[in-house]
C-alpha positions as a Markdown table, in Angstrom:
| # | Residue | x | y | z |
|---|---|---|---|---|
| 1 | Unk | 0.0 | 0.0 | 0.0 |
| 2 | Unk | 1.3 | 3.5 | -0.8 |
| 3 | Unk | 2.1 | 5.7 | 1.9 |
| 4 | Unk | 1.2 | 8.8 | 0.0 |
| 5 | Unk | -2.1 | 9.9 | -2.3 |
| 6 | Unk | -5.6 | 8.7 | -2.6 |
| 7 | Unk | -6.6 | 5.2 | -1.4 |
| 8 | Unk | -3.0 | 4.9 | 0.8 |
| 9 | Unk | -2.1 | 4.3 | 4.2 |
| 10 | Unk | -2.6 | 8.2 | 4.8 |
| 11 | Unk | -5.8 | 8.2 | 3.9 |
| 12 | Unk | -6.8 | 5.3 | 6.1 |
| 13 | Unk | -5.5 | 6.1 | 8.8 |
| 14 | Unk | -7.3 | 9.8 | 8.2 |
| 15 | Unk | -10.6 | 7.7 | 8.1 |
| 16 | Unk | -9.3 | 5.9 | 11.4 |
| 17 | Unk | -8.7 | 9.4 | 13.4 |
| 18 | Unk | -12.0 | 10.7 | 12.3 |
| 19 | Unk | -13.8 | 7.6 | 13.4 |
| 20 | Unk | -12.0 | 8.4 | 16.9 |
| 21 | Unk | -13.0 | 11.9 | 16.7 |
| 22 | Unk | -16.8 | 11.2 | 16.8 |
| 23 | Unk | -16.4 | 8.6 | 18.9 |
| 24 | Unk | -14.6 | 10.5 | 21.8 |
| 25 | Unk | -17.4 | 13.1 | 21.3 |
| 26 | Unk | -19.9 | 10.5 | 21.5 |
| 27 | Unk | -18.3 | 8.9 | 24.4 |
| 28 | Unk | -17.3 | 11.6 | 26.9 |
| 29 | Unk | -21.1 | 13.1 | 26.2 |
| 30 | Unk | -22.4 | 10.0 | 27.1 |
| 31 | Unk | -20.4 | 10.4 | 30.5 |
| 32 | Unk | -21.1 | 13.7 | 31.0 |
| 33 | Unk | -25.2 | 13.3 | 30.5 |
| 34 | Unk | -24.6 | 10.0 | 33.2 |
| 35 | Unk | -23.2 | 11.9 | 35.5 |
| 36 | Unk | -25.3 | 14.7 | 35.4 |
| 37 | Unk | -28.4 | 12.4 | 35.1 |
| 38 | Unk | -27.2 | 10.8 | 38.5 |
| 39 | Unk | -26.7 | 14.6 | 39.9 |
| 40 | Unk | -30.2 | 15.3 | 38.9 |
| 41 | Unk | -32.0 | 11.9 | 40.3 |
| 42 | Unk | -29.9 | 12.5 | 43.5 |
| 43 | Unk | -28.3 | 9.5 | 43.3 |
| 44 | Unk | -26.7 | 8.6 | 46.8 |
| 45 | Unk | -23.6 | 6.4 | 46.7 |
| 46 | Unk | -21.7 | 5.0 | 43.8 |
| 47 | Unk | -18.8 | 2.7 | 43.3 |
| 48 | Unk | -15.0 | 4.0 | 42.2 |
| 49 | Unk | -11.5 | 2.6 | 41.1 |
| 50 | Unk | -8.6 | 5.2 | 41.6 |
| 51 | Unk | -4.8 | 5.1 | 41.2 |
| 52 | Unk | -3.3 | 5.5 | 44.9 |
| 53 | Unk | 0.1 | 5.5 | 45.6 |
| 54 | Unk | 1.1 | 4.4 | 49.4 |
| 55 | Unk | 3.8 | 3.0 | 52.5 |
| 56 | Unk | 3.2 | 0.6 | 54.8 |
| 57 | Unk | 4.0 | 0.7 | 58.5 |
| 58 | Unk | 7.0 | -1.5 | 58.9 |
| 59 | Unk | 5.9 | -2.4 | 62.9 |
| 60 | Unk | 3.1 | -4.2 | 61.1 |
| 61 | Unk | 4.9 | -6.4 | 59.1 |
| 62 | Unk | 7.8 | -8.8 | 58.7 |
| 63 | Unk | 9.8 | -9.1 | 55.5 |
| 64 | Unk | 12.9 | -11.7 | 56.4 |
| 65 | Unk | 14.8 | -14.5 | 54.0 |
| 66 | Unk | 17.7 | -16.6 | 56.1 |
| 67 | Unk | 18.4 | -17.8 | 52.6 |
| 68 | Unk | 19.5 | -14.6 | 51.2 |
| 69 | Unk | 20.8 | -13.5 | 55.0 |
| 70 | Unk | 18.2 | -10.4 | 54.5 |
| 71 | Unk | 17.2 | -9.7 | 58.3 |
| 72 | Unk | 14.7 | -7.3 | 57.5 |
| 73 | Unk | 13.4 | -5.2 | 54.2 |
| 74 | Unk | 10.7 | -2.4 | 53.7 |
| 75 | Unk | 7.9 | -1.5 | 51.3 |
| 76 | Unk | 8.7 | 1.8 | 49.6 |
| 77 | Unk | 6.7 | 3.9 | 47.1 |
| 78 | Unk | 3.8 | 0.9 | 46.9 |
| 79 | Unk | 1.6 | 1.8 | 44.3 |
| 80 | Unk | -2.0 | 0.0 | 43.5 |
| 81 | Unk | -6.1 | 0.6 | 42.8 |
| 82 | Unk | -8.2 | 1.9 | 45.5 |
| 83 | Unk | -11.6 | 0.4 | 44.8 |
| 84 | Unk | -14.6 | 2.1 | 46.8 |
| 85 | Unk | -18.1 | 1.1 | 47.4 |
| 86 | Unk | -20.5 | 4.3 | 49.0 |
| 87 | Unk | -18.7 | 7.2 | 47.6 |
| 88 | Unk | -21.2 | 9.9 | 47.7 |
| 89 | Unk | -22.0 | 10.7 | 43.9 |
| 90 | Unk | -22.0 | 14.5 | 44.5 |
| 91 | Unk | -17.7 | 14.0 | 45.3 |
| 92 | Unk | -17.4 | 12.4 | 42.0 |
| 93 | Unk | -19.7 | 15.2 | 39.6 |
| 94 | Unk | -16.6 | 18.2 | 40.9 |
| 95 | Unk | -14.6 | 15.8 | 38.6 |
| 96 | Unk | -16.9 | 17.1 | 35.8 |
| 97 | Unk | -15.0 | 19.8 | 34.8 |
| 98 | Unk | -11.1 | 18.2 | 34.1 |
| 99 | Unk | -12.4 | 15.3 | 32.7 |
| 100 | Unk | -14.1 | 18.4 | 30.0 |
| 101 | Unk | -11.1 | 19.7 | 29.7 |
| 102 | Unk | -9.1 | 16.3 | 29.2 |
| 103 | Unk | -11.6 | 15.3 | 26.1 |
| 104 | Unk | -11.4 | 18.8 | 24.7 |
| 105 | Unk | -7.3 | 18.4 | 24.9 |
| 106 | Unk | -7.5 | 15.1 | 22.9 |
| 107 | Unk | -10.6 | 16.5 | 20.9 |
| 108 | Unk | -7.7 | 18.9 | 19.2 |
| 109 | Unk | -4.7 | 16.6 | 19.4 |
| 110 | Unk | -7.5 | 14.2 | 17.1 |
| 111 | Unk | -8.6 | 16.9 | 14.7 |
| 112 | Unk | -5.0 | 18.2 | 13.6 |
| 113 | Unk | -4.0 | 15.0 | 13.3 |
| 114 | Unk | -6.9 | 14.4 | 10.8 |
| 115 | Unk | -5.6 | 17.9 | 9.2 |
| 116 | Unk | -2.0 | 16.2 | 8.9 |
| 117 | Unk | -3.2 | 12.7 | 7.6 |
| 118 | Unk | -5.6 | 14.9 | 4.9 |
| 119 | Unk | -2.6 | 16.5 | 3.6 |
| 120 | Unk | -0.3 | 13.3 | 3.7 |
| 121 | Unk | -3.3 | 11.6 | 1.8 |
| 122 | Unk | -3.0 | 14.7 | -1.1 |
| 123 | Unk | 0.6 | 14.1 | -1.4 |
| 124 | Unk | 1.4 | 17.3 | 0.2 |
| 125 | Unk | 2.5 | 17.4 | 3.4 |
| 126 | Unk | 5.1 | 19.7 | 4.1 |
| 127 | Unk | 3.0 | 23.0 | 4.1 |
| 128 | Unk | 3.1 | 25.7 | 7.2 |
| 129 | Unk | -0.3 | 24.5 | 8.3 |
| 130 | Unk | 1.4 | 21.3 | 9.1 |
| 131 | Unk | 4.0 | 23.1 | 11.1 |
| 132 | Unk | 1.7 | 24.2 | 13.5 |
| 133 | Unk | -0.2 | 21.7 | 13.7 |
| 134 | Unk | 2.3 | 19.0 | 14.8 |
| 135 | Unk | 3.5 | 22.0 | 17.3 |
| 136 | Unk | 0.0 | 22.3 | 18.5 |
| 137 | Unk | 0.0 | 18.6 | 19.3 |
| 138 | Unk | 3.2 | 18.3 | 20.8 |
| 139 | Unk | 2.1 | 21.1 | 23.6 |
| 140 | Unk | -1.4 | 19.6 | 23.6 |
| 141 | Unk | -0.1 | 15.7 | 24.6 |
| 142 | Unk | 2.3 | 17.9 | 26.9 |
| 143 | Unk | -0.9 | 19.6 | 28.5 |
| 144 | Unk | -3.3 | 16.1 | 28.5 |
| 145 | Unk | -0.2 | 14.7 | 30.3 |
| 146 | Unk | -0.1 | 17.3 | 33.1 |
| 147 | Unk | -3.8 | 17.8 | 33.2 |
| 148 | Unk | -4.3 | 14.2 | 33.6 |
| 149 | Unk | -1.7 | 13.8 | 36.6 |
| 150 | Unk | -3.1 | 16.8 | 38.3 |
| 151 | Unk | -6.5 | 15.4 | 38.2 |
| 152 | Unk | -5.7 | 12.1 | 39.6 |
| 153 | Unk | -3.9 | 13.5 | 42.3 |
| 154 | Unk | -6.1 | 16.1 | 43.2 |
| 155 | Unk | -8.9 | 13.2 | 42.9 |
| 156 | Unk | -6.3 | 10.5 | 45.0 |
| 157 | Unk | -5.6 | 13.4 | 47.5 |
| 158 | Unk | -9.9 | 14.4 | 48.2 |
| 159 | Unk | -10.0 | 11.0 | 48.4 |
| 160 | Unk | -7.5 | 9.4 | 50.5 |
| 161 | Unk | -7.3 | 12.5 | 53.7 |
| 162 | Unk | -10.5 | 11.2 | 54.4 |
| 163 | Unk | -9.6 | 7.2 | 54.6 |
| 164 | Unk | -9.2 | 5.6 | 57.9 |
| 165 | Unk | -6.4 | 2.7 | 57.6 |
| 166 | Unk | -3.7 | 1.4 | 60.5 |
| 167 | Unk | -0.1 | 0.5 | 59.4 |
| 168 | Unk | -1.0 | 2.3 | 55.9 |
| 169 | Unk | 0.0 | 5.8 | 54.7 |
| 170 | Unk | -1.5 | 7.3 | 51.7 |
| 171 | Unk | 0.2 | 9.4 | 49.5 |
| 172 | Unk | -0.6 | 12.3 | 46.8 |
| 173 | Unk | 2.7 | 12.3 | 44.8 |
| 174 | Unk | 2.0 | 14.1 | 41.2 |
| 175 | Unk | 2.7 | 11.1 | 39.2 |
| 176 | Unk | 3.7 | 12.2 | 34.9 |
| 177 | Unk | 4.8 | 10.0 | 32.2 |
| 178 | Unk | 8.3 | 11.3 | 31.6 |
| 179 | Unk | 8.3 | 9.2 | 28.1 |
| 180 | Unk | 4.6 | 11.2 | 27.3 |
| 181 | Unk | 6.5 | 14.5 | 28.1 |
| 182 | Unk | 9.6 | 13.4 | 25.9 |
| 183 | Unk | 7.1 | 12.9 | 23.1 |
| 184 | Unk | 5.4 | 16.0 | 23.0 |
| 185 | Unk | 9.2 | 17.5 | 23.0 |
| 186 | Unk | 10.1 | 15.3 | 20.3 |
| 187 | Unk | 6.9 | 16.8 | 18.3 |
| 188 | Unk | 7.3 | 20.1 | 18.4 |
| 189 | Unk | 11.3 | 19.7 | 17.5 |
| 190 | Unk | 9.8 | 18.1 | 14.7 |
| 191 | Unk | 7.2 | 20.8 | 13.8 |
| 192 | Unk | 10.5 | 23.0 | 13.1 |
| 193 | Unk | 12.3 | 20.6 | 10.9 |
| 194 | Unk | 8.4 | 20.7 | 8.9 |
| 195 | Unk | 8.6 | 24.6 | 9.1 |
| 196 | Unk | 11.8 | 24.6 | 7.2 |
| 197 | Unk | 10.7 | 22.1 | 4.8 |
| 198 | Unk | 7.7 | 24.1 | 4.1 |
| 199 | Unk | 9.9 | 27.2 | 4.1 |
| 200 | Unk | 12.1 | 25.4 | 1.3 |
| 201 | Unk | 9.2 | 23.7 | -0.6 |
| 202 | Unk | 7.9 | 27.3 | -0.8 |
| 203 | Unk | 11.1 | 28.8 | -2.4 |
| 204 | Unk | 10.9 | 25.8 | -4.5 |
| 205 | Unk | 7.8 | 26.5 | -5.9 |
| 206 | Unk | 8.6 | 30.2 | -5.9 |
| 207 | Unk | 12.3 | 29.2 | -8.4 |
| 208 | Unk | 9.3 | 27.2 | -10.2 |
| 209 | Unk | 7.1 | 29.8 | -11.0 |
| 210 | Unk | 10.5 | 31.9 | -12.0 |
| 211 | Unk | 11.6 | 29.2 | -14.2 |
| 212 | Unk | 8.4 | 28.5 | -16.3 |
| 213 | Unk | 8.3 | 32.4 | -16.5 |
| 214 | Unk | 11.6 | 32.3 | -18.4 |
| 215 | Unk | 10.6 | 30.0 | -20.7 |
| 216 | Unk | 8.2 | 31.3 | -23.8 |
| 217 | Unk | 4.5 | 30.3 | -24.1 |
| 218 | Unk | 3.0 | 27.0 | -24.9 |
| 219 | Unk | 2.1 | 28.0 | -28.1 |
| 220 | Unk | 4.4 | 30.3 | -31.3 |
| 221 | Unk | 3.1 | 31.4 | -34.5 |
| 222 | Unk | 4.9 | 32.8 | -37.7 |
| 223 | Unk | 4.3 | 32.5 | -41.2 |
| 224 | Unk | 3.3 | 28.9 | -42.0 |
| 225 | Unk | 5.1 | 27.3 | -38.9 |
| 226 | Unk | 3.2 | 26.4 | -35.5 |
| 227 | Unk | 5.1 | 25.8 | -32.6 |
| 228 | Unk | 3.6 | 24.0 | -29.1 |
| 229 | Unk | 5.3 | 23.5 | -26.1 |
| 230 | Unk | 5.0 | 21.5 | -23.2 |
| 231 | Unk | 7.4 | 21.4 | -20.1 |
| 232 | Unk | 7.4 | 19.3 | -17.2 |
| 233 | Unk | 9.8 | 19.2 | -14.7 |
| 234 | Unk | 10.7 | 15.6 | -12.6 |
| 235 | Unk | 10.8 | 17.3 | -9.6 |
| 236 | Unk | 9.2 | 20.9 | -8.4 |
| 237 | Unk | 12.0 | 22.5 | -10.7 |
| 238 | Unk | 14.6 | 20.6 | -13.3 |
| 239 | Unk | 17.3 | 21.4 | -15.6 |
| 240 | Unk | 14.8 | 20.6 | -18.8 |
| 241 | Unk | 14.9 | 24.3 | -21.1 |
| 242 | Unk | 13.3 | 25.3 | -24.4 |
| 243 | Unk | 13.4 | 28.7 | -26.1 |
| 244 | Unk | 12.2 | 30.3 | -29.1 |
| 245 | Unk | 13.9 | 33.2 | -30.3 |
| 246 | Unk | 12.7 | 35.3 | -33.6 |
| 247 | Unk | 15.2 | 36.0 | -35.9 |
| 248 | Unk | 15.8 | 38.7 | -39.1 |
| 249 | Unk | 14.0 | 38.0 | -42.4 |
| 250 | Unk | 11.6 | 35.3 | -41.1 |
| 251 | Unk | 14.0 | 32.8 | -39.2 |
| 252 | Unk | 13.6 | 31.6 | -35.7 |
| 253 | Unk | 15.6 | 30.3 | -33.4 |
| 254 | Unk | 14.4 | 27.1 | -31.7 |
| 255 | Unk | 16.4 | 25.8 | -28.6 |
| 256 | Unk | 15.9 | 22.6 | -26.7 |
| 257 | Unk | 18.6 | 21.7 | -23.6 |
| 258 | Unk | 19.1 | 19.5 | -20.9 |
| 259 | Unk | 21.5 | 19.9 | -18.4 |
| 260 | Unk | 22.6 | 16.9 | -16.3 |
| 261 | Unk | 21.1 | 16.5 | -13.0 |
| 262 | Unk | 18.0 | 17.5 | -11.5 |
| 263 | Unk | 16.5 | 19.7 | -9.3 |
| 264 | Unk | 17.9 | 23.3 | -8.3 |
| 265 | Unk | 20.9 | 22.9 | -9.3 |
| 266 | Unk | 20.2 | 22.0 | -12.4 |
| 267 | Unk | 17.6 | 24.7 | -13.0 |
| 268 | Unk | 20.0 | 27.3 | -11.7 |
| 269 | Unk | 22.2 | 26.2 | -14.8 |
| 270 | Unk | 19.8 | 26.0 | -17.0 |
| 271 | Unk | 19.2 | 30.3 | -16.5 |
| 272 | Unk | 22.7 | 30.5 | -16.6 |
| 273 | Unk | 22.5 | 28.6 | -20.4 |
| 274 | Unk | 19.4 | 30.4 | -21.6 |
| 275 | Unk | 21.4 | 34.0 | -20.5 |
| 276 | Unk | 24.7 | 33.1 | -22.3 |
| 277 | Unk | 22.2 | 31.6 | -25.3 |
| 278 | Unk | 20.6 | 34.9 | -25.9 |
| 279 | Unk | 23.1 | 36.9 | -24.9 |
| 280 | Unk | 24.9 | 35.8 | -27.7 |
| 281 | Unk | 22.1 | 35.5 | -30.3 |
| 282 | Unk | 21.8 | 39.2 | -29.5 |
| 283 | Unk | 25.4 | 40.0 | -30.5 |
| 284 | Unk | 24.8 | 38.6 | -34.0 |
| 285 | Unk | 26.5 | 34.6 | -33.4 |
| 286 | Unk | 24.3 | 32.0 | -35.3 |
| 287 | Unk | 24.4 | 28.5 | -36.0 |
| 288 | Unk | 27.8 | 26.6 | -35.1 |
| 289 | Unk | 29.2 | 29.1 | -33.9 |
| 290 | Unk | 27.0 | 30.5 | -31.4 |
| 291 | Unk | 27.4 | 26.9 | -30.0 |
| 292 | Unk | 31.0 | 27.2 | -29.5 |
| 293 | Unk | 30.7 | 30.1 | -27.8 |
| 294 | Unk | 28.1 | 28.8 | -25.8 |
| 295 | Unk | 30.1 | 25.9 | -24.7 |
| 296 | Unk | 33.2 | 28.3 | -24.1 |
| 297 | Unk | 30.9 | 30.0 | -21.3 |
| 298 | Unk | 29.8 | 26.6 | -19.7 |
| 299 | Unk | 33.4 | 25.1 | -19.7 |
| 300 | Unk | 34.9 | 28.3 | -17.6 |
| 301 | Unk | 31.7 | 28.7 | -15.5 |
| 302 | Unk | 30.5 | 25.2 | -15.1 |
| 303 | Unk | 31.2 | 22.5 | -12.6 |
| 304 | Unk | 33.5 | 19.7 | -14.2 |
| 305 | Unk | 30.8 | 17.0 | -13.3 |
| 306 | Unk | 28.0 | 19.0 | -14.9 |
| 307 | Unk | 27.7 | 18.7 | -19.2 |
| 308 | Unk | 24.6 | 20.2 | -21.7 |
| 309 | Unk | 23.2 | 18.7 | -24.3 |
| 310 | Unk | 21.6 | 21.3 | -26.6 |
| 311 | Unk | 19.5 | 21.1 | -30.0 |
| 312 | Unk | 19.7 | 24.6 | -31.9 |
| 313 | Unk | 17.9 | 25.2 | -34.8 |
| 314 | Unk | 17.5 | 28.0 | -37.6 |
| 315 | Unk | 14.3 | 27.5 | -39.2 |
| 316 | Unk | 13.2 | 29.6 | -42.2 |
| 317 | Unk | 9.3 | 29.9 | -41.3 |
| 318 | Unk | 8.6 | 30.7 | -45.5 |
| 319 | Unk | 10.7 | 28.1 | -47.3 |
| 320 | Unk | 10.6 | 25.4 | -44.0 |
| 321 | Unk | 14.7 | 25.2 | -44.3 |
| 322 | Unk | 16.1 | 24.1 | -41.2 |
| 323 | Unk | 20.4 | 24.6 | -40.4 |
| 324 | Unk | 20.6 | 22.7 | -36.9 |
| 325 | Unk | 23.7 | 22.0 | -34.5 |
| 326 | Unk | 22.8 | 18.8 | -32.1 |
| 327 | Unk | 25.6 | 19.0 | -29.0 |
| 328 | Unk | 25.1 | 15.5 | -27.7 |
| 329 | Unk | 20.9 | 15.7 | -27.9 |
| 330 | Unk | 18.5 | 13.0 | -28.5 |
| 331 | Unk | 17.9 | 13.1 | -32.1 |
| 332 | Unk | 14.8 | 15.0 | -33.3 |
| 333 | Unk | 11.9 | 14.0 | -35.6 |
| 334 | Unk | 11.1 | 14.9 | -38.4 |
| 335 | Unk | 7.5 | 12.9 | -39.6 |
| 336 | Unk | 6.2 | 13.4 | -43.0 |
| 337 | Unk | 2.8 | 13.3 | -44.3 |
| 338 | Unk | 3.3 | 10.1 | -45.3 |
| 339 | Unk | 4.6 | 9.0 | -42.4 |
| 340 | Unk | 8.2 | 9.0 | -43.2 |
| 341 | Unk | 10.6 | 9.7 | -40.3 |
| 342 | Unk | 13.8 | 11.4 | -40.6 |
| 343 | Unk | 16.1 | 11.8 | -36.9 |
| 344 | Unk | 18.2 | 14.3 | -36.6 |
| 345 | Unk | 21.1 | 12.5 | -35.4 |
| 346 | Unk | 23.6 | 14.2 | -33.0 |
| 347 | Unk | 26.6 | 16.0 | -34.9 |
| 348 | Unk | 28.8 | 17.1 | -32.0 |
| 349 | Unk | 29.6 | 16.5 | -28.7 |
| 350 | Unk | 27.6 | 17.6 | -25.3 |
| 351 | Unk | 28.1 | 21.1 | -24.5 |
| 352 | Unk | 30.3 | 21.7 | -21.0 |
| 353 | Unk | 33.7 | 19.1 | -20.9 |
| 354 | Unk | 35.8 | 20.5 | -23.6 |
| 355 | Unk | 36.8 | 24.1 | -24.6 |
| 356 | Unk | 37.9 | 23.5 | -28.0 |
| 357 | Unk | 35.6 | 20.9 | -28.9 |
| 358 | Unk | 34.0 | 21.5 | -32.7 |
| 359 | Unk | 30.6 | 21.8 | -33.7 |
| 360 | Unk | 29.2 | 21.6 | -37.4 |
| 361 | Unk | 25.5 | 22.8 | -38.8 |
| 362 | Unk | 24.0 | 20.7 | -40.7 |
| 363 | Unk | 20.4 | 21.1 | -42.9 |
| 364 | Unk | 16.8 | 19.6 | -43.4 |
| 365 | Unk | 14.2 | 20.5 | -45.0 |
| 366 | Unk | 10.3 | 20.7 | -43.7 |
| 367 | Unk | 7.6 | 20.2 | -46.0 |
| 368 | Unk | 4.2 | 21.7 | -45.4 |
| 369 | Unk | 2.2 | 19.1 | -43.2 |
| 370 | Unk | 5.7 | 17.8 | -41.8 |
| 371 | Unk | 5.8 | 17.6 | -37.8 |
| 372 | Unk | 9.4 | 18.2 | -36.1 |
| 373 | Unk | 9.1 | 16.6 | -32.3 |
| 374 | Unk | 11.7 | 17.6 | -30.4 |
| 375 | Unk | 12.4 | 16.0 | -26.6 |
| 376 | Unk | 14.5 | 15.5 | -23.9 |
| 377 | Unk | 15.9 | 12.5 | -22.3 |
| 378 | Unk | 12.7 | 12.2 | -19.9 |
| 379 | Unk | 10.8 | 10.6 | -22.4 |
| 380 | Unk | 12.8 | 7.9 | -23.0 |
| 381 | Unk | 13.0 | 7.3 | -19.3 |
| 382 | Unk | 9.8 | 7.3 | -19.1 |
């Protein structure tokens, strides 16, 4: 089962904590309406179970073991139940109001959790909602703990001042779950490290936004050519990059790139390739040698481990002629209307590893009707 997305373990679980939701509301109302109902019909005694925590009087007994050579040993810290018969009911209804506050604690630990889950379930966890959230519970499961001690102390204490016993001592120590308390702290560490993964999945989606606005429009249009484009990155931003530059007398450029890697370092190169690109193109540099100056740039500002593959084309939008330069690309279509295919094999090498490497221009011709697909390496992968 996935972990992540519609019909996965998030989602389940989600249905789980909801069920749990309604059913703590349904629960502690059900309580609450018995022990009001047993206010309201005067109800005289009832019986109890609480947690008690006590010492025995050593005069009153003997612990002793001539086997071990252990002359004499005492009870310390004893802990048990205290179960009562004729408690009077009206002692038990002050407890009304912490046990309220108890279910309302786990009443919001339940619903944010349900507010986590829903976002796991949509594939999109780490949002600042969620930060909050899993702070919220942390300090909540915090609270419940404390809340919940200092009820059944207070409730041990009213209790057990007003028991009788010989050679037995009560006590009213404020009893906490130190492994509770260490999971609430371990939440709300965590809620930070999702605050800064929110933080960087927003300034990853921010570079996205960036990055798609750098590229042009889906859709060109000159002459008798038609040019649709569709870009989409593996992860929130890639090192995928198309352009499509007019030219003098008709011509357009039309660029396609991939730089190795993914992710943002890969889509920081990929500006760096479109600025040098029509940098360039703006000086007056076409064809070949455009992409040796091109590959000049990326050898002295490049990584040694990173490398471009880049398909540049020169299209004549009257006469369809086409002068292209493919550094290392997959080789581009060209289908007929007949359904001939021509590929545009690669020419020279990737763009990036050396500075003097060569690059040659070479020329096809597109008929009216003729379709030129041009791709990067994600679709073979995929």
């Amino acid at each position: 089962m996935r972990i992540l997305g519609k019909r996965s373990l998030a989602a389940s679980l989600k249905h789980l904590v909801d069920l749990g939701f309604y059913l703590t509301i349904l629960l502690g109302a059900l309580v609450i309406v018995i022990l009001t109902a047993g206010a309201l019909l005067k109800a005289r005694q009832v019986s109890t179970d609480i947690p008690v925590s006590f010492d025995l009087d050593p005069q009153v007994y003997s612990i002793t073991s001539p086997d071990l050579g252990v002359t004499g040993a005492e009870l310390l810290a004893t802990k048990g139940h205290l179960k009562m018969s004729g408690v009077r009911f009206g002692r038990l209804l002050v407890g009304v109001v912490p046990m309220v506050v108890v279910l309302a604690i786990m009443l919001l630990i339940l619903k944010r959790l349900s507010a986590i889950l829903a976002t796991l379930a949509q594939g999109s966890p780490f949002v600042p909602a969620n930060a909050s959230r899993i702070r919220a519970i942390g300090f909540l499961i915090i609270a419940h703990e404390l809340v919940t001690a200092a009820v059944v102390t207070w409730w041990a204490f009213d209790v057990t001042r007003h028991l009788h016993t010989t050679g037995l001592h009560f006590q009213t120590a404020f009893d906490i779950s130190g492994r509770t308390l260490f999971a609430g702290v371990i939440l709300i560490v965590l809620a930070e490290v999702f605050r800064l993964g929110a933080d960087m999945k927003g300034d990853l989606e921010a570079a996205r936004t960036i990055q798609f606005q750098l590229v042009p429009a889906p859709r060109f249009s000159k002459n008798k050519v038609e040019i649709y484009c569709h870009m989409r990155p593996a992860n929130t931003v890639g090192g995928d990059y198309y352009d499509i530059i007019p030219l003098d007398e008709g011509r357009v450029a039309i660029v396609v790139g991939d730089v190795s890697g993914k992710g943002m370092p890969a889509a920081l190169l990929m500006t760096m390739l479109q600025g040098s690109l029509r940098t360039l193109i703006s000086a007056g540099f076409r064809r070949e040698a455009l992409v040796q100056k091109v590959n000049e740039y990326l050898v002295k500002n490049t990584p040694e481990n990173k490398m471009v593959t880049l398909f540049f084309a020169d299209l004549d939008t009257v006469s369809g002629d086409l002068d292209y330069t493919n550094a290392g690309h997959n080789p581009p279509l060209i289908v007929g209307t007949s359904g001939r295919v021509q590929t545009l094999d690669s020419n020279s090498l990737v763009l990036g590893l050396l500075p003097d490497a060569s690059f040659t221009t070479d020329h096809a011709k597109l008929e009216t009707g003729d379709r030129l697909i041009i791709y990067t390496d994600g679709i073979v992968e995929a």
